[in-house]
N, C-alpha and C positions, 0 to 999 in steps of 0.2 A: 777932867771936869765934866759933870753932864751936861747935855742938850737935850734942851725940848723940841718936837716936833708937833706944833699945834692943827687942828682941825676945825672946821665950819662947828659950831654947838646944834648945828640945826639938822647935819647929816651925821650917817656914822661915815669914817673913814673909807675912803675907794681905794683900794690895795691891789695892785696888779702885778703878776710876775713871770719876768722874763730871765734869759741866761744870754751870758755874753761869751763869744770863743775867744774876743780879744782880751776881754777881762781876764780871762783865764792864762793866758799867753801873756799878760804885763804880770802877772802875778807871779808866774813860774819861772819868770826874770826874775824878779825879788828870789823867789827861794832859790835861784840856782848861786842867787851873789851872796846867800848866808844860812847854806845849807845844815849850820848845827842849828838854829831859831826854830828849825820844822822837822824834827825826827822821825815824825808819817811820812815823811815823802821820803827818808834816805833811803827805800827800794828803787826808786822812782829814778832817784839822780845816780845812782850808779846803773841801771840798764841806759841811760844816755851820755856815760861819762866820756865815751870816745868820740860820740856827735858832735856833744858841747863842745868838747874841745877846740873844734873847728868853727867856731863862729867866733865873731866879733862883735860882742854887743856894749863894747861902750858908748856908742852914741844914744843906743837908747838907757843906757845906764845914768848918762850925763844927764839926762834928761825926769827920772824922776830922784827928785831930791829927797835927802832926809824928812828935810822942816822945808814944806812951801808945796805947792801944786806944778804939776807938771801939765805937758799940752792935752787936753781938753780934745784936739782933733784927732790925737793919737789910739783916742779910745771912746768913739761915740757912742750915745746912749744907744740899746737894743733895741729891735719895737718891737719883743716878744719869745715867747720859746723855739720857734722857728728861725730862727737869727743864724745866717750863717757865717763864717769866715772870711769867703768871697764877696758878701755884701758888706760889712764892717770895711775889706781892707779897699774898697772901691770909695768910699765914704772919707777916708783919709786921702786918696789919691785928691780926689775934687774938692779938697778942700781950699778955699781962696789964699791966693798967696798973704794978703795983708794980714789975714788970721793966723796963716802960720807964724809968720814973724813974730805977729804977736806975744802969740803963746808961746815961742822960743826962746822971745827975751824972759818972761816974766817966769819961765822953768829955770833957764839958767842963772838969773840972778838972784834965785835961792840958794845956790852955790857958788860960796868966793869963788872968783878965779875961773868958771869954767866959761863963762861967755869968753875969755883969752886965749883956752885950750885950743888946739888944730882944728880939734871933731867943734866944739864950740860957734868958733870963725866959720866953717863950711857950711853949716844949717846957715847960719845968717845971712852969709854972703848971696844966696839965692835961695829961697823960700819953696818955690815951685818944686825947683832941683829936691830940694831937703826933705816935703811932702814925700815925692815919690823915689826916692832916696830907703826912709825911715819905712815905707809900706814895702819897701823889695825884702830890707831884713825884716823885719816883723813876718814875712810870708814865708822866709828861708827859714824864721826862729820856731814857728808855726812847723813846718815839716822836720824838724827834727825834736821840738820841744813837747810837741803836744798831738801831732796828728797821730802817730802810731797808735794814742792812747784814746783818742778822744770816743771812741763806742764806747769805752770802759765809763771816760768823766761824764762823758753826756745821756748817761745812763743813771749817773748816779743825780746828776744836775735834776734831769724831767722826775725821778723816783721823789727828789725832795719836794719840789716845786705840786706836784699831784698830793705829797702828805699833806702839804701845810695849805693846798688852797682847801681841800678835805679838810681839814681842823676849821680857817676861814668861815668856810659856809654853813659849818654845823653849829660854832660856838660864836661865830663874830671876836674881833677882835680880842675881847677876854683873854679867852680860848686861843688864840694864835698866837699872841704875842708874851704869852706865859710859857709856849713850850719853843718860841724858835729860840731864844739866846738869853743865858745869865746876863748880859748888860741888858738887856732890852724889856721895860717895862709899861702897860699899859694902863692910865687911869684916868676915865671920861671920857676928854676931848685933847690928850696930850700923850706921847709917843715919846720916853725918856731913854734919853740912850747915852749910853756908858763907856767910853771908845777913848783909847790912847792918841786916836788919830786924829783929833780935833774938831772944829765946825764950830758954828755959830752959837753962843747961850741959849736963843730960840728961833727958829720958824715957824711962819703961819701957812698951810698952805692952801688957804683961800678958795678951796673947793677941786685943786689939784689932785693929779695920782698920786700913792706912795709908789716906790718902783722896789719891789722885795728882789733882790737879786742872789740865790745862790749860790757859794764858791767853794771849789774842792779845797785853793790854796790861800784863803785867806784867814784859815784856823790859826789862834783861838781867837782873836778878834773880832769884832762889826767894825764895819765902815760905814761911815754916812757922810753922803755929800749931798750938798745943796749951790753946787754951782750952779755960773751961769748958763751952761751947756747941758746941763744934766736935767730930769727932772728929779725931786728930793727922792733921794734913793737910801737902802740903808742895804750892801752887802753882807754876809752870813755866813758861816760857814755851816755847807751842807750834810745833812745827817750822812753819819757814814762816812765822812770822810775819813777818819781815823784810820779806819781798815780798806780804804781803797785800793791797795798796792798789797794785799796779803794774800796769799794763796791758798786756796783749799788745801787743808791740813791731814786729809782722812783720816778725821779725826768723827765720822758717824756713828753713832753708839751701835755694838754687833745686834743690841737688843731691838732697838728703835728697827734697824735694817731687816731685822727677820719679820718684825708684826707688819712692817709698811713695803717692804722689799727696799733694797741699795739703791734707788732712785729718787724716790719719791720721800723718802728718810735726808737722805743726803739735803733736800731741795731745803725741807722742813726746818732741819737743821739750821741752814744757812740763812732762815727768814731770823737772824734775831734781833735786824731792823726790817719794817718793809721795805719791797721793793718791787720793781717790774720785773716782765719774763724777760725783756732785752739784760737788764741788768744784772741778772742771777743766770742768764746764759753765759756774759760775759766774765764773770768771777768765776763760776764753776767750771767753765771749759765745756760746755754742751752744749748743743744744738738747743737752739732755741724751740723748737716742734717739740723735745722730747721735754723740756721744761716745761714749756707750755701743757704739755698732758700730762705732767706730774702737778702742776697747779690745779687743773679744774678735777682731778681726783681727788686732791687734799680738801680743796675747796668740796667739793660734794660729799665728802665726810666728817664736814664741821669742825676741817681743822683750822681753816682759813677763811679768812673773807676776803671780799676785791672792792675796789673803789676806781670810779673812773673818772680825771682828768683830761678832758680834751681827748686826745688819740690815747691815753697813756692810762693804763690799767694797775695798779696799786694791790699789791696781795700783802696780808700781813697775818702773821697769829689770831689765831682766837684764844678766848683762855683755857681751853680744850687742848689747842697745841700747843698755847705754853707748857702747859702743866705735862702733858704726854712729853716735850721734848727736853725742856727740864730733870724727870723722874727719869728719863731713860740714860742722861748724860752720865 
C-alpha cells in the first residue's frame, strides 16, 4: 500500500544523506538468515561461510521480527557520511536501561512466544546487561560479516550518495526522485513511496530533513521509516549494488586496450556506472595512484567527466566514452 511523505508547500524539500555501517550490519543479518531472497550477495556469503558458522546470532535474530519493529537503540539514526562503527556501537552501549527494556518488549511481542524463549528471558531479565550484551555481538558480527568488506561497500555507499546529491542539486527533487527507485515517486509537495515494508498512509514533515540513506543489502526494496527515534528516512538500494561482489572478468576489448593502452581501457570499461577512484581501485584490484591517473587521462581526453561531493570525487562516461567503449566491446 502507498505512503505519502508530505512537505512545507512553502519550501522545497531538505534532503540530506547519510550511510550507516550498522544499517548495513542488521541488513547482512537478514540476508545471511535467507540467503536464496538475494542472489547478488551469494559470492558474498560463501567467502564468509566458515566465519558465519561460528556466530551465534539469534538473539539478534529474535529481535527483528517478521511483522513489527524491532529495538530502535539497536540501530541509531547516522548523523552523516562520516558515521562510523565505533561511534554507532558506543550509542547502543549508552543507551538507558528503561529504553532498552522498552524496545525489547515491544520487539519481542511481535513474535508469539519469543519473549518466553531463554535468549528472550535474558535481554529482559537485565536491560543494561542486554545493551552491552547485543553491542559485543553486533561488534563480533561486524568483523567477520562486514569489516573485511567494508572499503569495497563504503566505496560503493559515498560513489551513490555523491551521484544522487549531483542529480539533487542540478535538477531538485524532480530529477532525484525519478532516478533513485521504481517505488519512489515525486509530485509538488508529496514524496509517494511503494514499499512491502509498511509505515504510515501519510506524513507531514513540518519543515524536517528527509534522511536518504543508501544500502548495498536492502535490494530490491525502499524502506521508510518514520519512527520515533528516527528522523523520516527512506533507505535504497545503492546503484551498483547488483555487481558489487563480481570480479573483473578480463573481459577489456583487445581493440579499446591498443588505442587507450590495458590500463586506462580496463578503467573505462569498468565506468559503466559512475564511481570513485576508491571504488574502481577496490573492484579492479589496483592501486589507487594508478587509477587515479588513468582517470584525469581519460578525463583530459573528453572521455569523462568528475563531479565532486564533499571529499568524494564522481567520474562517469561522457557520451564520447560511451559510445568509444560500447563500439569497441
Amino acid at each position: 500500500m502507498p505512503f505519502h511523505l508530505r512537505f512545507d508547500s512553502e519550501d522545497r524539500p531538505h534532503c540530506r544523506f547519510a550511510l550507516s555501517p550498522l544499517w548495513e550490519l542488521q541488513e547482512a543479518v537478514r540476508t545471511l538468515g535467507a540467503p536464496y531472497r538475494h542472489g547478488s550477495h551469494l559470492p558474498w556469503l560463501r567467502r564468509l561461510r566458515d566465519g558465519a558458522a561460528g556466530l551465534d546470532l539469534r538473539p539478534l535474530r529474535l529481535l527483528t521480527p517478521e511483522r513489527g519493529r524491532g529495538p530502535d537503540f539497536l540501530c541509531p539514526p547516522p548523523g552523516g557520511p562520516a558515521t562510523t562503527i565505533e561511534d554507532e556501537l558506543d550509542r547502543v552501549r549508552g543507551t538507558a536501561p528503561e529504553r532498552v527494556r522498552a524496545e525489547l518488549l515491544r520487539a519481542l511481542a511481535a513474535t508469539p512466544g519469543a519473549a518466553d524463549t531463554r535468549h528472550g528471558r535474558a535481554l529482559l531479565a537485565d536491560p543494561a546487561r542486554a545493551a552491552a550484551d547485543l553491542a559485543a555481538l553486533l561488534e563480533l558480527a561486524w568483523k567477520v560479516l562486514i569489516a573485511p568488506h567494508w572499503p569495497r561497500l563504503r566505496a560503493l555507499l559515498e560513489a551513490d550518495i555523491a551521484f544522487h546529491a549531483g542529480r539533487l542539486a542540478d535538477g531538485g527533487p524532480e530529477r532525484l526522485f525519478a532516478e533513485l527507485h521504481p517505488r519512489l515517486s515525486w509530485s509538488e509537495t508529496a514524496l509517494t513511496v511503494r514499499s512491502r515494508h509498511g509505515g504510515p498512509p501519510e506524513h507531514t514533515l513540518d519543515g524536517d530533513d528527509l534522511l536518504l540513506m543508501p544500502s548495498a543489502f536492502v535490494r530490491p526494496d525502499v524502506v521508510c521509516d518514520v519512527g520515533p527515534s528516527w528522523p523520516a528516512t527512506v533507505a535504497y538500494p545503492a546503484r551498483g549494488a547488483a555487481g558489487l561482489w563480481s570480479e573483473p572478468d578480463g573481459a577489456t576489448p583487445d581493440a579499446l586496450a591498443t588505442l587507450l593502452g590495458r590500463g586506462r581501457a580496463t578503467v573505462l570499461t569498468a565506468l559503466a556506472e559512475p564511481a570513485t577512484t576508491t571504488g574502481l581501485a577496490q573492484r579492479l584490484g589496483l592501486a589507487p595512484s594508478s587509477v587515479s591517473a588513468h582517470l584525469s587521462a581519460l578525463r583530459d581526453a573528453g572521455l569523462l567527466t568528475s563531479s565532486r561531493y564533499g571529499h568524494q570525487v564522481l567520474y562517469e562516461r561522457t557520451p564520447l566514452g560511451i559510445a568509444l567503449a560500447s563500439e569497441a566491446a
